[in-house]
C-alpha positions as CSV (number, residue, x, y, z in Angstrom):
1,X,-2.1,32.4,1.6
2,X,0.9,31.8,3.9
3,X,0.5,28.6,6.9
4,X,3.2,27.6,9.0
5,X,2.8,24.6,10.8
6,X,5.0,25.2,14.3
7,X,6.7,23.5,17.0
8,X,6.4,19.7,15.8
9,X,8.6,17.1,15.7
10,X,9.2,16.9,11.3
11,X,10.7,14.2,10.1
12,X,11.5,13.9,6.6
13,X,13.2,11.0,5.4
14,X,14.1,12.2,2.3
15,X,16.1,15.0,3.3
16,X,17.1,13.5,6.5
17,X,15.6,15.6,8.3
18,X,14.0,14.7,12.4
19,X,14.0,17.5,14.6
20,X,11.7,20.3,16.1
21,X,11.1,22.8,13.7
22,X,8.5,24.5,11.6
23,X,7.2,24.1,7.9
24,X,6.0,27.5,5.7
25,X,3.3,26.4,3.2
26,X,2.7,28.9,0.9
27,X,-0.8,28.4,-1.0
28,X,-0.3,24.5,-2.4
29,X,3.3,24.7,-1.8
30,X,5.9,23.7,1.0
31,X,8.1,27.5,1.0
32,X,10.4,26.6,4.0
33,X,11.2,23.8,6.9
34,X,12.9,25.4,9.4
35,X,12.3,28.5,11.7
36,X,9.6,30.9,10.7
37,X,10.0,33.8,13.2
38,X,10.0,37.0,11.5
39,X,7.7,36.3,8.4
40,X,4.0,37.3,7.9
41,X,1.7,34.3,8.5
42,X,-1.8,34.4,7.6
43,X,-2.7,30.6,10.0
44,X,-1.1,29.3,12.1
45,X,-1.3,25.7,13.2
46,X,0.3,24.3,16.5
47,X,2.0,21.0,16.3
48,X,3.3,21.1,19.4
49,X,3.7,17.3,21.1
50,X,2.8,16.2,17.3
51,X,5.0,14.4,14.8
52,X,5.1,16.3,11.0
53,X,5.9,14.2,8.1
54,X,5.4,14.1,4.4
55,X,1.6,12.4,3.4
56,X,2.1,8.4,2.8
57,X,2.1,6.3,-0.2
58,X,0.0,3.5,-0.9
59,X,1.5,1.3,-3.7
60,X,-1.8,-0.7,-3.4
61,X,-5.1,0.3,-3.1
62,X,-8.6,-1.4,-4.5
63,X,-11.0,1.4,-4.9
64,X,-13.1,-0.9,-7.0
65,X,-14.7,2.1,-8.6
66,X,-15.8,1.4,-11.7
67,X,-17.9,-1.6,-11.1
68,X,-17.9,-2.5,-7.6
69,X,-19.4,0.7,-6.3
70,X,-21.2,-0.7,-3.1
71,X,-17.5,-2.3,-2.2
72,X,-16.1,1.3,-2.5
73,X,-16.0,4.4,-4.4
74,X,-13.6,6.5,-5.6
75,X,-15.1,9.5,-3.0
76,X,-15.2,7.0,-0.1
77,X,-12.0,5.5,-1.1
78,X,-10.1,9.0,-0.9
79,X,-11.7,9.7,2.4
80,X,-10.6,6.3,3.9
81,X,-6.7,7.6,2.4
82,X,-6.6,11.2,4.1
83,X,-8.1,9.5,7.3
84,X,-5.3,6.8,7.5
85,X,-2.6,9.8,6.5
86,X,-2.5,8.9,2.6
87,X,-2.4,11.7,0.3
88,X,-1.1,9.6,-2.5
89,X,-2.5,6.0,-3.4
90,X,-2.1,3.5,-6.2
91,X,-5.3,1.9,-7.5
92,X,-5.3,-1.9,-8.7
93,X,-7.4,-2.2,-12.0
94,X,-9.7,-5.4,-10.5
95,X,-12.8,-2.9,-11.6
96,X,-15.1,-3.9,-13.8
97,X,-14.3,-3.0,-16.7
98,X,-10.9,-3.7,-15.7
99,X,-8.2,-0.6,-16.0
100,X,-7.1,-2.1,-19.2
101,X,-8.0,1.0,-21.4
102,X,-7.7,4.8,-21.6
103,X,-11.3,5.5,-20.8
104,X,-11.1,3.5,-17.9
105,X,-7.8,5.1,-17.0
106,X,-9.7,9.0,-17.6
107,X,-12.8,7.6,-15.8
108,X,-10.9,7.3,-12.4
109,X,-8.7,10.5,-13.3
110,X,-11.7,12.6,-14.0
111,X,-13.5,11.3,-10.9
112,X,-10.5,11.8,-8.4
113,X,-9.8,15.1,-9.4
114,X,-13.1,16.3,-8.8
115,X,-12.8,14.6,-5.3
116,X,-9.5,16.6,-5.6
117,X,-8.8,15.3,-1.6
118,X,-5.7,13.3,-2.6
119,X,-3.6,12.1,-5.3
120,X,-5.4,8.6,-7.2
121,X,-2.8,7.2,-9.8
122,X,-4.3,4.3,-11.9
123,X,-2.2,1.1,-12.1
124,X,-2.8,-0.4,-15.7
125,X,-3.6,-4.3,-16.5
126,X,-0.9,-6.7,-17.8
127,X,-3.4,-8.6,-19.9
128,X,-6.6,-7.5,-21.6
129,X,-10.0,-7.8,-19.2
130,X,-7.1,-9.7,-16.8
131,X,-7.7,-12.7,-18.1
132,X,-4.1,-13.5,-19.1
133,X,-4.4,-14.5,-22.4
134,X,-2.9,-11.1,-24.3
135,X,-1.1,-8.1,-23.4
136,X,-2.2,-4.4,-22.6
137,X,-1.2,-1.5,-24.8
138,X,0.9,-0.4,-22.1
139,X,2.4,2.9,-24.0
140,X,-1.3,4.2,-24.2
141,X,-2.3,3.3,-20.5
142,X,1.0,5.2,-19.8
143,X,0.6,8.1,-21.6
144,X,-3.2,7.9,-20.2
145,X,-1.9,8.1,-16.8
146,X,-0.6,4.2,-15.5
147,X,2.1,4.4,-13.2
148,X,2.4,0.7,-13.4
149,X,0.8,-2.5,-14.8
150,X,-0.4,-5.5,-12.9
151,X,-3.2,-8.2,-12.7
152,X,-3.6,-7.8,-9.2
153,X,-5.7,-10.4,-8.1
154,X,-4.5,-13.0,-10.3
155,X,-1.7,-13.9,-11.1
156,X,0.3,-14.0,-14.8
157,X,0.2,-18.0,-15.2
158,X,1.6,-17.6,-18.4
159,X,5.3,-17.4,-17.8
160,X,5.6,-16.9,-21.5
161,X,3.5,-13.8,-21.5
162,X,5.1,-12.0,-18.4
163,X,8.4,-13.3,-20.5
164,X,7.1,-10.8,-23.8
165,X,5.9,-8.2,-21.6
166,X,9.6,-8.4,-20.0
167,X,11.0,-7.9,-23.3
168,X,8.5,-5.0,-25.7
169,X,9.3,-2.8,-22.4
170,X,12.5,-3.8,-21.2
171,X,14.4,-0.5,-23.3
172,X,12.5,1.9,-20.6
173,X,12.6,1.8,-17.0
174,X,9.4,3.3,-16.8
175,X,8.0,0.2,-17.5
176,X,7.0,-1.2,-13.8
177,X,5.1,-4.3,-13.7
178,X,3.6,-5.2,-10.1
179,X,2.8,-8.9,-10.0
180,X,0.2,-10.8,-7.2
181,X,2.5,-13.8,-6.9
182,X,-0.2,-17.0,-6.7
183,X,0.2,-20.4,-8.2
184,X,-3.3,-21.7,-8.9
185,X,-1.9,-25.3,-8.8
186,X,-1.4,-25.0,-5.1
187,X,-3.9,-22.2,-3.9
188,X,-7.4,-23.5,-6.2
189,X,-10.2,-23.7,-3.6
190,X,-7.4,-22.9,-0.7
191,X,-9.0,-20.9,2.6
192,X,-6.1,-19.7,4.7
193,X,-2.6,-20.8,5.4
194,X,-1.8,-24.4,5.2
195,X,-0.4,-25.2,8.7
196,X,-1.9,-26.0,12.0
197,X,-4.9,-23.8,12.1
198,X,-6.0,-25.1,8.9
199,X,-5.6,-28.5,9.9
200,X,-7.4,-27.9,13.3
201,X,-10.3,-26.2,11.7
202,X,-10.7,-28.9,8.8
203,X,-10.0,-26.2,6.3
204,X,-8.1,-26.8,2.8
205,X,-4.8,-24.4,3.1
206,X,-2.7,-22.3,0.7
207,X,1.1,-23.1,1.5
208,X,3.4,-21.0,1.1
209,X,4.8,-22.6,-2.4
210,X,2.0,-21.1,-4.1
211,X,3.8,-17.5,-3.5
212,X,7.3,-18.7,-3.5
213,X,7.2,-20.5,-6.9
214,X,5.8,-18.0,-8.7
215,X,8.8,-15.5,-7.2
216,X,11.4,-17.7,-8.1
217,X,10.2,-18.4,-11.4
218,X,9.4,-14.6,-12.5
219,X,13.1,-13.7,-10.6
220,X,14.8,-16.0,-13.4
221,X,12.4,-14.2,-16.3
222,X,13.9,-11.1,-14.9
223,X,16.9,-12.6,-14.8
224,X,16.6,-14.1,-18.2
225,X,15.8,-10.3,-19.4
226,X,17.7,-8.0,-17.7
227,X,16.9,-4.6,-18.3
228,X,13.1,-5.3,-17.6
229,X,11.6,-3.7,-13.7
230,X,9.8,-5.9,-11.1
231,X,7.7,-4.8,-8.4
232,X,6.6,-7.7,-5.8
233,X,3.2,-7.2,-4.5
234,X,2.4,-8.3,-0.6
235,X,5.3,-10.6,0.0
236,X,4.1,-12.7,3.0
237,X,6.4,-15.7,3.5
238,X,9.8,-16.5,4.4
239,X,11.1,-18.7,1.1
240,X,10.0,-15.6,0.0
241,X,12.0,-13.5,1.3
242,X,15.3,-15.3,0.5
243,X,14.4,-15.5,-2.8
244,X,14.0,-11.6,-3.0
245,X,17.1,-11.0,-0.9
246,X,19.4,-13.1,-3.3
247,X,18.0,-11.3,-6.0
248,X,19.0,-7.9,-4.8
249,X,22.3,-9.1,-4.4
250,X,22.5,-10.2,-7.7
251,X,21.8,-6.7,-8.4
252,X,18.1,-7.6,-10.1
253,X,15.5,-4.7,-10.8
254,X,13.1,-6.0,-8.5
255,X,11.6,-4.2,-5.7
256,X,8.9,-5.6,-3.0
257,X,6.3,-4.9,-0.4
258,X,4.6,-5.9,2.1
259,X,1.7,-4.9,4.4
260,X,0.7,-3.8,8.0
261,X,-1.6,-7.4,8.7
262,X,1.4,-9.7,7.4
263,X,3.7,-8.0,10.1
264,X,1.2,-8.0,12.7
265,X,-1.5,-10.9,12.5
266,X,-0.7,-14.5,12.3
267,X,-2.8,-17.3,10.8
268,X,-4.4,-18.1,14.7
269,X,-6.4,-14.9,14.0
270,X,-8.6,-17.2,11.5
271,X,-9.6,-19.3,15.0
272,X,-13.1,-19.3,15.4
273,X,-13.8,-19.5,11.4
274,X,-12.9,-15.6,11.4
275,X,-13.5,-14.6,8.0
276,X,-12.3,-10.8,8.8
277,X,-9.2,-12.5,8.7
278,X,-9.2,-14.4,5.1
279,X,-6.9,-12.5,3.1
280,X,-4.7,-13.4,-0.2
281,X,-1.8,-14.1,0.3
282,X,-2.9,-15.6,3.5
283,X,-1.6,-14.8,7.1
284,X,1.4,-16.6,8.3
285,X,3.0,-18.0,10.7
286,X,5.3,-15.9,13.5
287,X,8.4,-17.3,11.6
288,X,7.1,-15.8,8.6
289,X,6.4,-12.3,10.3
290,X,9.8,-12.4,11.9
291,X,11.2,-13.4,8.4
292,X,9.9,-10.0,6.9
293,X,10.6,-8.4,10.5
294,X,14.3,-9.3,9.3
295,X,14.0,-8.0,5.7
296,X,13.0,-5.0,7.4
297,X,16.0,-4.3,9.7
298,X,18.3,-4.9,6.7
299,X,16.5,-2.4,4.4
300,X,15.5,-5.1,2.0
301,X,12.1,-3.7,2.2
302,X,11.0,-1.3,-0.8
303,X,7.5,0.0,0.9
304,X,4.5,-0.8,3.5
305,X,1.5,-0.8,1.5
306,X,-1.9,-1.5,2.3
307,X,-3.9,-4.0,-0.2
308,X,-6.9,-2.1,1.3
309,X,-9.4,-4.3,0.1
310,X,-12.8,-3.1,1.1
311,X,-15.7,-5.4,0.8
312,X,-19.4,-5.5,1.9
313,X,-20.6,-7.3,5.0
314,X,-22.9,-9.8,3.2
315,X,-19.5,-10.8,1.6
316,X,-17.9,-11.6,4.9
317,X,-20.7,-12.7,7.1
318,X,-20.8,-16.0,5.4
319,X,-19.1,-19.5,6.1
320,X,-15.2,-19.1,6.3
321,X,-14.6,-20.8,2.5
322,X,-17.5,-18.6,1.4
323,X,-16.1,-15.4,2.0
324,X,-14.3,-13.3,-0.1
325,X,-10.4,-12.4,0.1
326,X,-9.4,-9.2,1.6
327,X,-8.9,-6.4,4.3
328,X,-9.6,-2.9,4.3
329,X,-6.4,-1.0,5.7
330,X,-6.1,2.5,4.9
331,X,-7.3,3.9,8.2
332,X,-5.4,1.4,10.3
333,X,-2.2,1.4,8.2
334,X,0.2,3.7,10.5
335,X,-1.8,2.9,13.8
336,X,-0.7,-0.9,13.2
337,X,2.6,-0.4,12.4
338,X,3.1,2.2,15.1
339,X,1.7,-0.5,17.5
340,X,3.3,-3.7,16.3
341,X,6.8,-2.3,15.0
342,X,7.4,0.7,16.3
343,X,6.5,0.4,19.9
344,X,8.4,-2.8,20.1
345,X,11.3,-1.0,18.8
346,X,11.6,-3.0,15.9
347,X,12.3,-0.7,13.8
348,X,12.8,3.7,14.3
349,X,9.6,5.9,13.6
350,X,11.8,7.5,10.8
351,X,11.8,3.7,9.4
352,X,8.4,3.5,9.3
353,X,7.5,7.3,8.0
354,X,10.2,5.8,5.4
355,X,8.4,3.1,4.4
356,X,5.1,4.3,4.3
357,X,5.8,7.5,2.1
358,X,9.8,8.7,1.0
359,X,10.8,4.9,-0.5
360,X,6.9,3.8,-1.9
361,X,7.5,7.4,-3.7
362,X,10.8,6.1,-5.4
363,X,9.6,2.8,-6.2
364,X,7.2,4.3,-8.4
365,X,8.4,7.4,-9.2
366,X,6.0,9.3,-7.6
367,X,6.1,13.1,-7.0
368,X,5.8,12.7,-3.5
369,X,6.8,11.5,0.1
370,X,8.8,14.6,0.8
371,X,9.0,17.7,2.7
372,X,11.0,19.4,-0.1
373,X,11.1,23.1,-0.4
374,X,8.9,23.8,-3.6
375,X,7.4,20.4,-3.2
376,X,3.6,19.8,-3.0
377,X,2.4,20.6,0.8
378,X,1.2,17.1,1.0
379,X,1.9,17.1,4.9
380,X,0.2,14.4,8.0
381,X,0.1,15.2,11.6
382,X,0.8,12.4,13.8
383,X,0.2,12.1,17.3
384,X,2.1,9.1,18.2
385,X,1.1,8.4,21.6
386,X,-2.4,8.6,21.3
387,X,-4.3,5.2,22.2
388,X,-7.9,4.1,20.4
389,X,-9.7,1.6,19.8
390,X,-10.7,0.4,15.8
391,X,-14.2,0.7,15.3
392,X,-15.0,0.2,11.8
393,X,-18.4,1.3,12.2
394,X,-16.3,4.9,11.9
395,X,-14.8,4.1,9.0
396,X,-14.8,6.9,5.9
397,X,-14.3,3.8,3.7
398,X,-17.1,1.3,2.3
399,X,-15.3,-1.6,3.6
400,X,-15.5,-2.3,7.4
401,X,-14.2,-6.1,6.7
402,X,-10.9,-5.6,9.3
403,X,-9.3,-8.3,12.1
404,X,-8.3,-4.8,13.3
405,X,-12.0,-4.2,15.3
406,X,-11.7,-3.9,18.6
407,X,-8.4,-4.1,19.1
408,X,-6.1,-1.2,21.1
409,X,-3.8,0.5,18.4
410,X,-1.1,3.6,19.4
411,X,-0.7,6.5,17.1
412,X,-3.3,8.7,15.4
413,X,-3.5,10.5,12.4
414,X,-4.6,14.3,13.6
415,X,-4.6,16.1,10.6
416,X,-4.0,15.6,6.7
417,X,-2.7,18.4,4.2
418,X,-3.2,17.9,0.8
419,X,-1.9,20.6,-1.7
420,X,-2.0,22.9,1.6
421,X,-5.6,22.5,2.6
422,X,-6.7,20.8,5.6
423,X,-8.6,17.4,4.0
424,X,-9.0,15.5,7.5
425,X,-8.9,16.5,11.0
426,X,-9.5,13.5,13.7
C-alpha cells in the first residue's frame, strides 16, 4: 500500500533537509521525500500548514512494567510515546525484577511487540537487582536486546565497580553505560534543590554537588580508561555543565542529556509544598536553566529526553518529603520545548526536531530519527502553532503526576506513523 503524506513543511535533520515537500511511504517503508505527482497513491494525507519530521527518541523512559504495573504499563506506556510523538523509547530497568537478566529483557520485548505501536528497547542494569554490589552479564543482556546499561535511579557509589565495568567493555564501543549522577552523601533524605525555596519552606535540599561530584569523578574513570563510552543521564546544573564541556574538549567519549522540565521549570515551582514538582535531580535555579540553555546553543547537548516517570496519585498527594521523585513527560515533551525554547527563539525548530529524534538516534545507535529513503516510516505530524491547555486527566499514560497541568503550551502532536500506520491521531 502506497501513502504520500503532501504539502508539509518536512524537516529532517539527518539529511538536512526543511522545506515543503512530500514523503511516499510505501507499506512500512519511507520510498521517497520529495515531489510525488505522477505516481499511483492508494491515501493520501494532507499536511498542509503541518510540520513532517522523523518520530522522536526517548533515551529515558520508566515504563515500570514488570513490577510496578499500576505506575505504568508497557501498553499504557507506548500510548503515552505515540501521543507525545515518540515512536522510539529507551526503558530504564527500575522494574521489579530489575532488567538485569535475559527473561526480563524478552519479557518487555515480547510484550512491546505485541503492543507493536512503537519501538521499546530495554536498557540493561550495571549491577545485579541494582544494588551495586556486582556487575551485569552485559554480553547476554546485549545480545538479549540492551541498548545500554544503567542503574537509573541510583547511582554507581562504587567508583571501583563503574572503574571494572569501564575496563571488561572498554575493547567495544557498543558498550554504553548511562549513569544517574547522585552522591548519597549530599542528597540522603534531600527534598528539592538546596537554595532559597528550600530554605523558605523549611525543607532539607539536595545541592548541586551531589550531581557535579559524581560527574567529575566518573569523567576522570573515563579518563583513567579511555576507550570506555559514557552517557550522562538528566544533567541539571551548571558545575555540571562545565565539567561536561571540558570533557568534550578533551575529546572524552561521553555524551549527555537533559530534559524538557530542567529547561523550563525552576525550583519556585515547588512553592506551595508542590509535590508535582519533586523530581531527581531536582529543579534549578534560572542560572542553571540558562547554563544548559548555553550548552544548547553551542551543540554541547547530545539529546532531550524525557525521564517520564509516571507515578500514582496516592504517591503524590502526600506531604512534600513524602512523595515520590518524578514527572511523567512523554505527552508534554515537544509542547514544552516548543513553548519554552522555541518560541523564545532560543534555539531553531530544526534544533529541537534534532534533539528530540536524529542526535538521541546516534547516541545510541538507534535505527531511527530519520526520514531516510528505505528507512522505517516512523513519521510525526506537528502543528506548531496550535495552543492547549495540559490536562492530565487526558493522559494515555498511568502517570498524571506533571507541574505541566494547567499550564498553556504551543505545538501539538496531530498524527504519529509508526512502520507506516497511523498509531495516534489528536
Amino acid at each position: 500500500m502506497r501513502t504520500v503524506i503532501h504539502s508539509g513543511l518536512v524537516i529532517d535533520p539527518a539529511n538536512n533537509i526543511e522545506k515543503v515537500t512530500d514523503i511516499v511511504i510505501n507499506d512500512d517503508k519511507i520510498e521517497l521525500v520529495g515531489n510525488a505527482n505522477g505516481l499511483s497513491i492508494d491515501k493520501e494525507i494532507d499536511a498542509s500548514g503541518l510540520v513532517v519530521c522523523p518520530g522522536f527518541v526517548d533515551l529515558h523512559t520508566h515504563l515500570r512494567d514488570p513490577g510496578f504495573t499500576k505506575k505504568e504499563t508497557i501498553e499504557t506506556g507506548a500510548a503515552a510515546a505515540v501521543a507525545g510523538g515518540f515512536t522510539t523509547i529507551c526503558c530504564m530497568p527500575n522494574t521489579n525484577p530489575p532488567i538485569d537478566n535475559e527473561l526480563v529483557v524478552s519479557y518487555i520485548l515480547n510484550k512491546a511487540s505485541s503492543v507493536d505501536i512503537c519501538s521499546v528497547h530495554p536498557i540493561g542494569a550495571i549491577t545485579r537487582n541494582q544494588e551495586g554490589k556486582q556487575l551485569c552479564d552485559y554480553l547476554s543482556l546485549k545480545n538479549a536486546g540492551c541498548v545500554a546499561f544503567s542503574d537509573d535511579g541510583k547511582p554507581v557509589s562504587d567508583a571501583n565497580l563503574l572503574y571494572t565495568a569501564l575496563k571488561y567493555t572498554k575493547d567495544s564501543k557498543d558498550f554504553i553505560f548511562a549513569l544517574h549522577e547522585e552522591d548519597y552523601s549530599f542528597s540522603k533524605d534531600g527534598v528539592i534543590n538546596e537554595g532559597k525555596t528550600a530554605f523558605e519552606l523549611g525543607l532539607k535540599g539536595i545541592p548541586s554537588l551531589s550531581e557535579s561530584s559524581m560527574i567529575a569523578r566518573d569523567i576522570e574513570i573515563l579518563r583513567a580508561v579511555k576507550d570506555a563510552r559514557l552517557h550522562i543521564c538528566h544533567v541539571s546544573a551548571k558545575e555540571s555543565i562545565a565539567l561536561l564541556n571540558n570533557a568534550k574538549k578533551e575529546g572524552l567519549n561521553i555524551t549527555f542529556e537533559v530534559t524538557p522540565h530542567h529547561l523550563a521549570l525552576t525550583e519556585e515551582e515547588a512553592y506551595n509544598y508542590n509535590s508535582y514538582a519533586k523530581v531527581n535531580p531536582p529543579l534549578k535555579s534560572k542560572e542553571d536553566i540558562e547554563s544548559i540553555i548555553e550548552a544548547l546553543r553551542l551543540d554541547l547537548v547530545d539529546a532531550i529526553a524525557t525521564d517520564h516517570a509516571p507515578h500514582e496519585i496516592d504517591s503524590k498527594n502526600v506531604p512534600i518529603q513524602d512523595a515520590s521523585f518524578g514527572i511523567s513527560g512523554l505527552e508534554t515533551a515537544f509542547g514544552v520545548v516548543n513553548t519554552y525554547l522555541v518560541k523564545k527563539n532560543i534555539i531553531s525548530l530544526f534544533k529541537a526536531i534534532e534533539l528530540l529524534s536524529t542526535k538521541p538516534a546516534k547516541t545510541f545507535k538507534l535505527n531511527s530519527g530519520t526520514l531516510s529513503e528505505g528507512s522505517l516510516a516512523n513519521i510525526v505530524l506537528l502543528d506548531i502553532r496550535k495552543e492547549w491547555v495540559v490536562d492530565s486527566n487526558n493522559f494515555k499514560s498511568k502517570g498524571k503526576n506533571t507541574p505541566f497541568n494547567s499550564k498553556t503550551l504551543f505545538g501539538s502532536i496531530e498524527q504519529t506513523i509508526y512502520k507506516g500506520k497511523i498509531v495516534y491521531r489528536r
